[in-house]
C-alpha positions as CSV (number, residue, x, y, z in Angstrom):
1,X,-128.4,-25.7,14.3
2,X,-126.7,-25.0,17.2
3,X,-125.8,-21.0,18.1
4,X,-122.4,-20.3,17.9
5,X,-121.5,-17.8,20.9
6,X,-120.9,-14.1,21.3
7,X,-116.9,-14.4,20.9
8,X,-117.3,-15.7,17.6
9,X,-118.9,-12.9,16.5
10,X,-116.6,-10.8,18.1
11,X,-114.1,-12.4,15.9
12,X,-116.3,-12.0,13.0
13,X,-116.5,-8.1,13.4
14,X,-112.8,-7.4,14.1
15,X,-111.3,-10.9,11.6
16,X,-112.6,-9.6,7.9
17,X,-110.1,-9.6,5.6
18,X,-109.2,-6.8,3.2
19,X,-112.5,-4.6,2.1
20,X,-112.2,-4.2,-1.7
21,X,-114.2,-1.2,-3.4
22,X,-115.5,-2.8,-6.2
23,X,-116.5,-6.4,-7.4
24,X,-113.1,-8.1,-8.0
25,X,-112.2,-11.5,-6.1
26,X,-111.4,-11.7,-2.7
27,X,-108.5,-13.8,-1.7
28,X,-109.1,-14.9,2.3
29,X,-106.0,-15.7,4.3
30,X,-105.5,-18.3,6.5
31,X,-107.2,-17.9,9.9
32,X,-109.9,-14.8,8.9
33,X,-113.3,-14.8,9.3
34,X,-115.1,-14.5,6.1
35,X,-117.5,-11.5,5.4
36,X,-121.0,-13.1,5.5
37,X,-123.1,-12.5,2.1
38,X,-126.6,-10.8,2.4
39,X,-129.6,-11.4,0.9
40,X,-133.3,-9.5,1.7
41,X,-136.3,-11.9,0.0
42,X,-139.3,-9.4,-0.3
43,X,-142.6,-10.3,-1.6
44,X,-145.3,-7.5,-2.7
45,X,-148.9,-7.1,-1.0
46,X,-149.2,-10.9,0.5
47,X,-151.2,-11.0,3.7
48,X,-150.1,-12.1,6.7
49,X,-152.6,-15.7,6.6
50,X,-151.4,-16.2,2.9
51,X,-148.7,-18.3,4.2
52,X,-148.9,-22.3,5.8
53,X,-146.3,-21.5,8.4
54,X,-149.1,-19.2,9.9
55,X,-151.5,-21.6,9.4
56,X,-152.3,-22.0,6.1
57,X,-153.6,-25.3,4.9
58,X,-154.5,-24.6,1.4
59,X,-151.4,-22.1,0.3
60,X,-148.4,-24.2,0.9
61,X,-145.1,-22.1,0.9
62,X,-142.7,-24.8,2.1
63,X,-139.4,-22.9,1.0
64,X,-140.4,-19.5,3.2
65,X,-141.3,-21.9,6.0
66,X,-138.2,-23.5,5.6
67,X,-136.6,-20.2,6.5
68,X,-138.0,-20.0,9.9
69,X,-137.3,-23.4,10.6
70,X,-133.9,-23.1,9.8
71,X,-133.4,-19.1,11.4
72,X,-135.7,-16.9,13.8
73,X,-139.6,-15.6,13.3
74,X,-139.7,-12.1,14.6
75,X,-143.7,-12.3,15.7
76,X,-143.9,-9.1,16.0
77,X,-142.4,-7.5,12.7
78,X,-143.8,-4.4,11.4
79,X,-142.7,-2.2,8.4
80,X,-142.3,1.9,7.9
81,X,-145.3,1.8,5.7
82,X,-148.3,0.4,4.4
83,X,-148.0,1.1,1.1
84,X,-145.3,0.1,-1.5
85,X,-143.4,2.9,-2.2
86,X,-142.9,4.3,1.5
87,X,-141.9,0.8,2.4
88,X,-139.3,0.5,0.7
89,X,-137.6,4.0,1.6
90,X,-137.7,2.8,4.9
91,X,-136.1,-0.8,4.1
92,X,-133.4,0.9,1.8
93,X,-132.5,3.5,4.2
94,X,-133.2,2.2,8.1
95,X,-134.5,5.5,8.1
96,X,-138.4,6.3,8.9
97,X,-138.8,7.3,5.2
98,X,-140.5,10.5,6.9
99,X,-137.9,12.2,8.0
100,X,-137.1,12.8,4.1
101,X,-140.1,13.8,2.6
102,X,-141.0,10.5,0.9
103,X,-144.2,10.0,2.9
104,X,-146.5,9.0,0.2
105,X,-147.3,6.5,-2.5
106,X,-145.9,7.0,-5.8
107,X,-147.8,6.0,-8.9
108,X,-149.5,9.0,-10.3
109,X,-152.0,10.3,-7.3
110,X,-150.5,13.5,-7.0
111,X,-150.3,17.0,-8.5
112,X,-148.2,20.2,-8.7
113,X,-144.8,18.3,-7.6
114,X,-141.4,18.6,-9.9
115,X,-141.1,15.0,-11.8
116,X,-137.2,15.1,-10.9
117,X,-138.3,15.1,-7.1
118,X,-140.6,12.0,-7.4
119,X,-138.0,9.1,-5.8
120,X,-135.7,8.3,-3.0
121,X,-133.8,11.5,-2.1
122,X,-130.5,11.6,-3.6
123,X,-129.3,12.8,-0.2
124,X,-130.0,9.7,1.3
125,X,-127.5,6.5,1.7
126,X,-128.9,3.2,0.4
127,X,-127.7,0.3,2.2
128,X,-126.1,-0.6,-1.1
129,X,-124.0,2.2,-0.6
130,X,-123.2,1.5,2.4
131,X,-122.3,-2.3,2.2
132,X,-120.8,-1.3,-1.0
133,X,-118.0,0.6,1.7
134,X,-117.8,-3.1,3.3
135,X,-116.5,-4.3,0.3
136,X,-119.4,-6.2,-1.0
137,X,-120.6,-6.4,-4.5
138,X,-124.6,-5.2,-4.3
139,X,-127.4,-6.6,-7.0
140,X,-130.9,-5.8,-7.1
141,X,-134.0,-8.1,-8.5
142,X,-137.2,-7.0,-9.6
143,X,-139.6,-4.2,-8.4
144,X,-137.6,-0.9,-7.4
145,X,-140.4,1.4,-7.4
146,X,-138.3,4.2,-5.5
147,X,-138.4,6.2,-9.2
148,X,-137.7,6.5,-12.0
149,X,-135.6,9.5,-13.3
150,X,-132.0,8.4,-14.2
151,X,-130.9,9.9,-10.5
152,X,-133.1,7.6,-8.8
153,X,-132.1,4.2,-11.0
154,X,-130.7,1.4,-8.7
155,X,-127.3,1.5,-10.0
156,X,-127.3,5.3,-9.3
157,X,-128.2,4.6,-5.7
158,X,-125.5,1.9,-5.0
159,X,-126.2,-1.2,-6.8
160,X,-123.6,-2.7,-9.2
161,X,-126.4,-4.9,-11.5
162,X,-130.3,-4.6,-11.5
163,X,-132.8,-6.6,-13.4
164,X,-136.5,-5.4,-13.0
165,X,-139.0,-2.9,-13.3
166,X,-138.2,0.7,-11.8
167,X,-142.3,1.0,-11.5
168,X,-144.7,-0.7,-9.0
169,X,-145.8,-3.2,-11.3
170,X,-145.9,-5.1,-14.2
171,X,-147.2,-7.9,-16.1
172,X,-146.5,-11.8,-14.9
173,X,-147.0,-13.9,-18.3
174,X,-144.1,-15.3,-20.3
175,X,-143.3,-12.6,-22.8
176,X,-145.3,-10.1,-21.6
177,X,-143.3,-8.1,-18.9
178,X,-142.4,-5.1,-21.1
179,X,-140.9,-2.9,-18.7
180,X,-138.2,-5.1,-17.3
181,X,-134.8,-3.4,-17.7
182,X,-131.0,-4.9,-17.3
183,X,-129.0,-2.2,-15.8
184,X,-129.9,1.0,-18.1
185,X,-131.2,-1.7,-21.1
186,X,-134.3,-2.7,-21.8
187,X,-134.2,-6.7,-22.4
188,X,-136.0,-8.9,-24.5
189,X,-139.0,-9.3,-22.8
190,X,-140.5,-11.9,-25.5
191,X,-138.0,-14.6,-24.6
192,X,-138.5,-13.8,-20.5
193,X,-140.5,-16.9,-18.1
194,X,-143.2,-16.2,-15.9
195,X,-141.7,-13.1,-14.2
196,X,-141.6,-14.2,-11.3
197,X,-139.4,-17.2,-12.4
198,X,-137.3,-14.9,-14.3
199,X,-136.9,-13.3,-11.1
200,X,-135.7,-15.8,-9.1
201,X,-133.4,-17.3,-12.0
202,X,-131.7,-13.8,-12.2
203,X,-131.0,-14.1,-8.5
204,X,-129.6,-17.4,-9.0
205,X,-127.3,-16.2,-11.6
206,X,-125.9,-13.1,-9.9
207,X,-125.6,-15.7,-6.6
208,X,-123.3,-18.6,-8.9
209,X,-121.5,-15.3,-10.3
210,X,-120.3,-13.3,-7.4
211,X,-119.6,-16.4,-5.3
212,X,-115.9,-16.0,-4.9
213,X,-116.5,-12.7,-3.1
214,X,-119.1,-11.0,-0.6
215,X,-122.4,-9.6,-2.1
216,X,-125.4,-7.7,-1.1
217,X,-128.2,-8.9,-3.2
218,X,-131.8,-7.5,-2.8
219,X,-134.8,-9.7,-4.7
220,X,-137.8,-7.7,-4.7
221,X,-140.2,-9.7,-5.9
222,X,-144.0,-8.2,-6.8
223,X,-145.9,-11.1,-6.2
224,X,-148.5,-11.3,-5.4
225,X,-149.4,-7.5,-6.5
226,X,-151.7,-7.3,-9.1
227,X,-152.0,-7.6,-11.9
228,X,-153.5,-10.9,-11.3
229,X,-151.4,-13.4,-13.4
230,X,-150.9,-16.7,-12.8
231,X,-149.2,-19.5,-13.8
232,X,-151.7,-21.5,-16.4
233,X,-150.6,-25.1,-14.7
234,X,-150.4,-23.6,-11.2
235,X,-154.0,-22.1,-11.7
236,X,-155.2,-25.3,-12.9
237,X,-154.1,-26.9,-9.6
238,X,-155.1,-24.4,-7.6
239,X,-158.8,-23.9,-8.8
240,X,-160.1,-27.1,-7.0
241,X,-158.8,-25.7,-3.6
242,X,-161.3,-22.4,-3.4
243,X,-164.6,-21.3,-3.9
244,X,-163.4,-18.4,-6.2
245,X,-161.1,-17.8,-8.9
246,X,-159.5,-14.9,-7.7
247,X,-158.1,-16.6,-4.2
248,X,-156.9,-19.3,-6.8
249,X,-154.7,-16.9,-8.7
250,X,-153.8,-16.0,-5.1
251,X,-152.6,-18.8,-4.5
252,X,-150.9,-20.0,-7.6
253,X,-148.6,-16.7,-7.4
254,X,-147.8,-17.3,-4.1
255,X,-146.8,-20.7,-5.2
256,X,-144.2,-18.9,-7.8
257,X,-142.8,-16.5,-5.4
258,X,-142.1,-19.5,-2.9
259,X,-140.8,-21.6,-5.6
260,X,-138.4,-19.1,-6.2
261,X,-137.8,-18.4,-2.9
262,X,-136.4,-22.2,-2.9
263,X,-134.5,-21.6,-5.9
264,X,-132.5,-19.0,-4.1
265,X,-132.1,-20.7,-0.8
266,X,-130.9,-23.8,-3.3
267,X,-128.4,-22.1,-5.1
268,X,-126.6,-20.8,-1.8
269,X,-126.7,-24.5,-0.6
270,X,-125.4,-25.7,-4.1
271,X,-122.1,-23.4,-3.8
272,X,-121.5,-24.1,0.0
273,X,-123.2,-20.5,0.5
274,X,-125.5,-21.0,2.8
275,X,-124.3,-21.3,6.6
276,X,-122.2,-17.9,6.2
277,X,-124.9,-16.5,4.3
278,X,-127.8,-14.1,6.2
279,X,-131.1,-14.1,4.4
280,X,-133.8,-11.9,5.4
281,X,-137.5,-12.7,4.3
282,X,-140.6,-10.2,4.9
283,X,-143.3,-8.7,2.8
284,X,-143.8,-4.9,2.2
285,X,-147.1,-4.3,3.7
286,X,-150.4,-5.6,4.5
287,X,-152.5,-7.8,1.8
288,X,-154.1,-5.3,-0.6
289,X,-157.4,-6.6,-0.2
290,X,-159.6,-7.1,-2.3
291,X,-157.2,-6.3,-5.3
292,X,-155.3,-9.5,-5.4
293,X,-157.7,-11.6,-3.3
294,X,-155.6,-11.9,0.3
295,X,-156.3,-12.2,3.6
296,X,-154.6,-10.9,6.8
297,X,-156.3,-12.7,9.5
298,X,-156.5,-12.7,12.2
299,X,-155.2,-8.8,12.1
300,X,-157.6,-6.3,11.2
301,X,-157.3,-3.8,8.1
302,X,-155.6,-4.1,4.9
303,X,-152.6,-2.4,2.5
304,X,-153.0,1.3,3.1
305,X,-154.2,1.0,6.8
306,X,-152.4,1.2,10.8
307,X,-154.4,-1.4,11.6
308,X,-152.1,-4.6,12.3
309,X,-153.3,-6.1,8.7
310,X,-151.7,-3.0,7.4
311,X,-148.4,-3.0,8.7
312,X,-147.9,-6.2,10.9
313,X,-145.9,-8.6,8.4
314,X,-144.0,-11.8,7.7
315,X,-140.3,-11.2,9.0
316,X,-138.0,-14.1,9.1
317,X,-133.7,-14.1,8.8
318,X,-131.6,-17.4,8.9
319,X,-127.7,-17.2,9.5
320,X,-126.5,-20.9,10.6
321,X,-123.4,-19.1,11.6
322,X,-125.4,-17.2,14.3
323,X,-128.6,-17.7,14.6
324,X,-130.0,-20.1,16.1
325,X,-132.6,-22.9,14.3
326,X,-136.5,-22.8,15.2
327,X,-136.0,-19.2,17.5
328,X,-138.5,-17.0,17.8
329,X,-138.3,-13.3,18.9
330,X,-141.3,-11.2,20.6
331,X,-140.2,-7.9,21.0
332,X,-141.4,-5.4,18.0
333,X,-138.9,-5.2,15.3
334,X,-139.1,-3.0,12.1
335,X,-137.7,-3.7,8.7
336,X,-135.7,-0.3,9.2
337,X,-133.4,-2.9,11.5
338,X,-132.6,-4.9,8.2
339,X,-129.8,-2.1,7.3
340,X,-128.3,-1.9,10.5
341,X,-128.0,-5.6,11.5
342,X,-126.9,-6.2,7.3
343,X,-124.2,-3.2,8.4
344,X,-123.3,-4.9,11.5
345,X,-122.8,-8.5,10.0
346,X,-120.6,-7.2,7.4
347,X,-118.2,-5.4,9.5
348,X,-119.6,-1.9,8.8
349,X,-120.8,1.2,11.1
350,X,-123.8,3.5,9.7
351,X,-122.6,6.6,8.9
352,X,-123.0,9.4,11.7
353,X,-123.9,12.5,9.8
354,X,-127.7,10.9,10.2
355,X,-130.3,9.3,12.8
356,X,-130.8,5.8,11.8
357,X,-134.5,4.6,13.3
358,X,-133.2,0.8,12.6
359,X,-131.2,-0.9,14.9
360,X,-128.7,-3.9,14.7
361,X,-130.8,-7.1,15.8
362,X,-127.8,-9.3,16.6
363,X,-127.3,-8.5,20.0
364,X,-130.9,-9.1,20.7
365,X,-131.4,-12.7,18.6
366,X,-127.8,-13.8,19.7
367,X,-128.6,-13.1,23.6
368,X,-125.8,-10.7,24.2
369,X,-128.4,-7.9,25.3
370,X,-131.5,-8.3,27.6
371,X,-133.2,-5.1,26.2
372,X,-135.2,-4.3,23.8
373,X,-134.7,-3.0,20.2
374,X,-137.3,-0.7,20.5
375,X,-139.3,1.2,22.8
376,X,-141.8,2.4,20.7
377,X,-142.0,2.9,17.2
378,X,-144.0,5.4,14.9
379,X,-145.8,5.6,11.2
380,X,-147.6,8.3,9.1
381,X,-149.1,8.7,6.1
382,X,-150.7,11.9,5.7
383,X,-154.0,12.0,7.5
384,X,-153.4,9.2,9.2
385,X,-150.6,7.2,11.3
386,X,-150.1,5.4,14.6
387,X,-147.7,4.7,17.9
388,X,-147.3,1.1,19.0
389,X,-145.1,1.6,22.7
390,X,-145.1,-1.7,24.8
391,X,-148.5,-3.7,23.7
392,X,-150.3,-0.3,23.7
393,X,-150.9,0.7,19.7
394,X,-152.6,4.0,18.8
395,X,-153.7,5.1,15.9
396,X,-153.7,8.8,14.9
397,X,-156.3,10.9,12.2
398,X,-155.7,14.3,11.1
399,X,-159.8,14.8,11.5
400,X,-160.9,13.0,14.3
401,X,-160.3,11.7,17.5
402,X,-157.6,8.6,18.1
403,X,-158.2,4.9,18.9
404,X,-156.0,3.0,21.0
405,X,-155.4,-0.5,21.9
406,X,-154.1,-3.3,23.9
407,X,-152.5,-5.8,21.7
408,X,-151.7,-8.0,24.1
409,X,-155.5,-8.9,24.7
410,X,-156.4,-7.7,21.5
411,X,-154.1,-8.3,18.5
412,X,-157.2,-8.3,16.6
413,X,-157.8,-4.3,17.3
414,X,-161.7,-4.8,18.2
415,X,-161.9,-2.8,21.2
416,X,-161.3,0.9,21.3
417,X,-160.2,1.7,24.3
418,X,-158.9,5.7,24.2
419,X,-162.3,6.8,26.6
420,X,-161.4,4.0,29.1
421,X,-158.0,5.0,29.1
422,X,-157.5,8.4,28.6
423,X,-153.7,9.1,30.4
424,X,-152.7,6.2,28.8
425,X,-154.5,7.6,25.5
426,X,-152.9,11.1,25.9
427,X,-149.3,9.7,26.8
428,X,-149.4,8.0,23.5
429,X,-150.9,10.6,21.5
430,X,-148.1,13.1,23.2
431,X,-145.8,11.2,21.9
432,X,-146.6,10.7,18.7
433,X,-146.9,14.8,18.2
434,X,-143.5,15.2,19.0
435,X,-142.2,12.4,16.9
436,X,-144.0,14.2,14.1
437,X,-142.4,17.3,14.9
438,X,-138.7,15.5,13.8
439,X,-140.3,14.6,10.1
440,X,-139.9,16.7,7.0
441,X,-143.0,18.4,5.0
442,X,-143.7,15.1,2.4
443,X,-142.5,16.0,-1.2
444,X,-145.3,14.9,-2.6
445,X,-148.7,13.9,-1.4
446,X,-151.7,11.6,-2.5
447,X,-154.5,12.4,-4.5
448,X,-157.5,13.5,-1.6
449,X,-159.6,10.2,-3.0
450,X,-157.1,7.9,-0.7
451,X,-158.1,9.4,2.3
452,X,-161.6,8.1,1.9
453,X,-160.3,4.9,0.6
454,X,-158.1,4.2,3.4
455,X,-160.5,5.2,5.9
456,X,-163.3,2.7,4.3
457,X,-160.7,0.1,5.5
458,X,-161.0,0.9,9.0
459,X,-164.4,-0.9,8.8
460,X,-163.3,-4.3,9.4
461,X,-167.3,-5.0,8.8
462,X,-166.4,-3.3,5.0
463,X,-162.9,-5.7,5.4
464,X,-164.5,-8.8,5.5
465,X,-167.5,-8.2,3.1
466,X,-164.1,-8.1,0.6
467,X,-162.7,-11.5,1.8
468,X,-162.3,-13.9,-1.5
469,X,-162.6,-17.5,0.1
């Protein structure tokens, strides 16, 4: 579709009609520019090859691929984290989550820490706050996983509905998810679909509701994190395709969560939603290998590692309005943008009582600046973190020396070249000490038996001795 230029979106910015504070109807006059809705698809845990529009030939995911046809591939998106949890601060906030303490995984790996400090700081802004200041209804879908003491809950952090589960995970089968919630309610689980169908129904219905005025909707779906549960008929279909069961089930969940995907994208088409409508599509982390059986070539590492096949991910958005069809964008880009560029779009400014580590992305996709979103940008996780500043990456540990390396020549990290290049090595590692001198103490911290997990994954030897073909 063709770009429409930079003095539209002028217009856009400065044209919105009246911002209303809560959900009520919004009546557009004649000649204003309409408030584009916002949607963020997020899948859990998939690896970067798990998809056919990088190559796939077994995993088809037509709907997601349809997304980049239709908008931009950033080819080099990363996220804040490489775990679920840490993730997502970042993506809710546009905030490197470290600057707040919330370093670390939650799901019970920790000791000695006050329960009511075990989520997203209540200090920090949401970007359903803040587009709720824009005038935009906000809704959130499936896995929160940012806590789950009443001050933490979704619709205490700036979202008007949620269905889902405020833990990391849950159970797939029809009548099975038990902790999925509506609001403050626990639903009837026993009459709920495959979740992730439930997921992407709910979606639909809060899309078909909220039509008549903007909205800010967030579907957080947890496929393909385990546990392991597939679709019986999508299994079926699936086994003949792989030598083991587990990449089947793999694959059958992906299936649902690009099924639902489509279901989203169709709705928005259905209700003449979809050319003023920016959808962003990424994936929290790296595959968790071997847990739920994916794959992350051609990066190296997995989920919980700085290695690319930790945090190099998926990261697609489609606008009609202003992006243009079949782009594609080099330049690193974080999912800490996502808030900015949503911000942005809606006619909003980030607050500036805070340093926001996201930027807006428009400029850069539309062509109205020749820089570059980022110079560098940074991640930590306890013992371990990492640098990437131009195509040189480095990778930091607490308890022994640093690797760097040239992604340019090397996306695959298999050269080590910090002795070869030791002022390029130093620069880097500089840099990242005094980054780490901006962060906060983490609020919690992970049980000591991560370290050595994470650190096994470093091996890509160990890596692919857990590849499930």
């Amino acid at each position: 579709m063709k770009l429409i230029g930079i003095k539209y979106f002028s217009l856009l910015t400065l044209a919105l009609t009246t911002l209303i504070a809560a959900c009520g109807d919004r009546h557009q006059k004649e000649g204003e520019s309409q408030q584009p809705n916002v949607i963020i698809l997020f899948s859990d845990d998939a690896g970067y090859a798990d998809f056919s529009m990088n190559g796939n030939q077994l995993i088809k995911t037509p709907n997601i691929d349809a997304i980049a046809k239709n908008g931009i591939t950033f080819t080099n998106g990363y996220v804040s984290g490489p775990v679920c949890s840490p993730s997502r601060a970042g993506l809710m906030t546009g905030r490197y989550q470290q600057r707040f303490g919330h370093e670390c995984n939650l799901g019970g790996n920790y000791t000695k820490v006050d329960e009511e400090l075990l989520g997203l700081p209540v200090g920090e802004l949401t970007i359903a706050d803040l587009m709720k200041q824009s005038g935009y209804c906000t809704g959130m879908i499936g896995k929160w996983h940012l806590g789950e003491k009443q001050q933490f809950h979704p619709c205490n952090r700036g979202f008007d509905y949620f269905f889902g589960m405020l833990g990391g995970s849950s159970a797939y089968h029809a009548g099975k998810a038990s902790s999925i919630i509506r609001n403050f309610e626990q639903v009837n689980y026993k009459a709920l679909p495959y979740l992730t169908d439930a997921f992407g129904d709910e979606a639909c219905s809060f899309i078909a509701e909220n039509k008549e005025h903007p909205f800010f909707l967030y579907v957080s779906f947890n496929a393909p994190h385990t546990p392991m549960h597939a679709r019986p008929d999508y299994l079926a279909e699936a086994k003949s395709l792989f030598e083991t069961e587990q990449r089947a089930v793999n694959a059958a969940m992906t299936r649902s969560l690009d099924d639902n995907v489509g279901k989203v994208m169709t709705k928005l088409k259905q209700l003449d939603l979809d050319d003023n409508t920016l959808v962003f599509f990424t994936n929290d982390n790296g595959g968790a290998m071997p847990y739920n059986a994916s794959c992350n070539d051609p990066f190296s590492g997995t989920k919980g590692t700085f290695l690319e096949g930790g945090i190099h991910v998926p990261f697609l958005a489609q606008w009609p309005e202003m992006i243009p069809a079949g782009a594609k964008y080099i330049q690193p880009v974080i999912t800490l943008d996502i808030l900015p560029t949503s911000i942005a779009a809606a006619g909003g400014e980030c607050p500036p009582d805070r340093k926001y580590d996201g930027v807006n992305l428009l400029p850069y996709i539309t062509q109205k600046s020749n820089n570059i979103p980022h110079s560098d940008l940074y991640w930590r996780l306890q013992h371990h973190g990492a640098i990437r500043k131009g195509n040189w990456k480095l990778i930091w540990f607490d308890d022994k020396a640093p690797c760097l390396y040239n992604l340019d020549t090397d996306i695959s990290e298999q050269t080590d070249l910090a002795e070869e290049y030791p002022l390029k090595t130093k620069e880097l590692l500089d840099d990242f000490n005094r980054w780490q001198k901006e962060l906060q103490a983490p609020i919690w911290v992970s049980d000591p038996k991560w370290k050595e997990h994470s650190r096994q994954r470093y091996d890509q030897s160990y890596v692919n001795s857990l590849k499930k073909r």
